[in-house]
C-alpha positions, 0 to 999 in steps of 0.5 A: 163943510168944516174940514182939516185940509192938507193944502202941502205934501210938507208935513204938519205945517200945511193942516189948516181948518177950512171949508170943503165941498161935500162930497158925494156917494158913488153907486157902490158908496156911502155918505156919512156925517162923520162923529169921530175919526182917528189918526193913523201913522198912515196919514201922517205919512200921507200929509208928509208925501211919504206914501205910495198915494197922493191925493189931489190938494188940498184934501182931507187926510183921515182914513178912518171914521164912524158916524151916521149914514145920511145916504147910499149909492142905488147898489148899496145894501149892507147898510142904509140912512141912519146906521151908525157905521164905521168906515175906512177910506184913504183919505177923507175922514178929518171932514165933517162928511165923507164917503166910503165904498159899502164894504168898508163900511160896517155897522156899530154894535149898538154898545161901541161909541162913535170914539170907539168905532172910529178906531176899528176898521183899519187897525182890525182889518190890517190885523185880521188880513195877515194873521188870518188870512196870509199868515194862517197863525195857527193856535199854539204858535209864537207871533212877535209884533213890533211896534206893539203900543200903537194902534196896529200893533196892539191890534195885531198883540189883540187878534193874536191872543184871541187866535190862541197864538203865544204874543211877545210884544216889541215895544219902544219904550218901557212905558208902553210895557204895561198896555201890551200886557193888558191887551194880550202880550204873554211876553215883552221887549223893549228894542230900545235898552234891550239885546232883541236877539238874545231876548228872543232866543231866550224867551223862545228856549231857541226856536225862534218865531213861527210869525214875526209882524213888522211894523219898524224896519231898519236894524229891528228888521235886520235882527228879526230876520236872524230870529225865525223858525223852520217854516216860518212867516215873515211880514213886513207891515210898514217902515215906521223907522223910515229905514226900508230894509233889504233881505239876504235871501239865503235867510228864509232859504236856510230856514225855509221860512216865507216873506209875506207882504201885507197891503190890506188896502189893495186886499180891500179893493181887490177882493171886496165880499172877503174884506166885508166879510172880515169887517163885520166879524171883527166888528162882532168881536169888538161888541162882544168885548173879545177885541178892545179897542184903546183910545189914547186921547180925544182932541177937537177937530182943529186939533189934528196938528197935535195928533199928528205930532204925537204920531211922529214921535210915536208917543201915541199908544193905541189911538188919537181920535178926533171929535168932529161933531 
């Protein structure tokens, strides 16, 4: 089968379109001919060896898809041959088939494309396992998300609103002003001409953040731990900055406020029933158009060295979706 191999963890250099074997569905796995798969700033940082998994080489980044199921392993029933689907899996989805386990898997509405599909699963899920489930934002609490024009953060800027939280969108650049708002942000920051601290004081008349969502690290991180409320929850998301900061913990001592780390993926694994709980309701709101997901460009497959690119230098607001067939 066509895919997109990354034959190096060495960064862009090392994509090139090839041919694979296709892969073949486990008992608890699906088979799908994937129509449509985004690009995540995890699978830049997956082809560049930056991540915490390596995958044998060559292989097909892409963690998440949507497409037709062709077939499923003997202990699969959420889904069955001919759904549409989206799914999410580490690795796999710049490929013309790929498998995912069945929880990670999730039927289309019958109103979401397959652009549109392949962009849900991994951003939501992130989204829906901090606020929901680690944070318990409450309605009425002030959430700020960094890096709120890519595709996490927006999601995160979307679930929160939905959730009745008050939103201030960090953003890096001022173009990317406007699409928060559209998405949620009830306030906006740019880190990249603004003081952030006094911002945030500002706009929260003193009180500080009841949850703070952490995509960047570096000195946003070092700011942002000054700009918590009593009881507070911190949560470090990812290193987009390539900075991993550290704490003074006499910080969340004084404010008694908590460090909360996210790994959706390992919730994912670890507690399979929940995530899929969770993926089919976020999918519901997604066709109800209560959650909207944005696709920045489409470029064919042999393109995803573009894409890539415009991860690394974080020009991509919302999603890059690939077009596999």
């Amino acid at each position: 089968m066509r895919a997109m191999l990354c034959n190096a963890f060495e960064g862009i250099g090392a994509l090139s379109l090839g041919e694979a074997p296709e892969p073949r569905p486990a008992a608890d796995e699906v088979l799908i001919d994937v129509h449509a798969a985004s690009v995540s700033y995890m699978d830049y940082l997956m082809i560049c060896g930056g991540y915490q998994m390596r995958p044998n080489l060559p292989y097909a980044p892409g963690t998440d898809a949507a497409g037709v199921v062709i077939a499923c392993g003997e202990r699969v029933d959420r889904v069955r041959p001919g759904d549409r689907v989206s799914c999410e899996n580490w690795f796999g989805g710049f490929a013309e088939r790929m498998v995912a386990k069945s929880w990670k898997t999730a039927r289309l509405p019958d109103n979401v494309d397959f652009v549109a599909g392949s962009t849900i699963l991994h951003v939501y899920l992130t989204a829906w396992y901090a606020l929901v489930d680690r944070a318990r934002l409450t309605a009425g609490e002030t959430v700020l998300v960094t890096g709120a024009g890519g595709g996490v953060g927006l999601a995160f800027v979307e679930l929160a609103h939905l959730l009745g939280a008050r939103v201030i969108a960090a953003v890096g650049a001022a173009a990317k002003a406007a699409i928060v708002r559209e998405h949620g942000a009830d306030e906006v920051v740019d880190y990249s001409c603004e003081d952030v601290r006094q911002r945030v004081k500002t706009i929260t008349g003193g009180e500080g953040l009841d949850v703070c969502v952490e995509n960047v690290g570096g000195p946003l991180f070092a700011a942002l731990v000054r700009l918590m409320r009593w009881n507070g929850r911190l949560l470090p998301i990812g290193f987009a900055s390539g900075e991993v900061p550290s704490l003074a913990m006499n910080l969340p001592l004084i404010k008694n406020y908590s460090i909360v780390g996210i790994f959706t993926g390992a919730w994912t694994e670890r507690f399979p029933d929940e995530a899929a709980r969770a993926a089919d309701a976020v999918m519901a709101w997604v066709g109800q158009g209560k959650l909207r997901p944005r696709v920045d460009q489409v470029l064919p497959l042999e393109r995803a060295a573009e894409a890539m690119s415009a991860i690394a230098d974080r020009s991509v607001m919302g999603r890059t979706v690939l077009s596999v067939r």
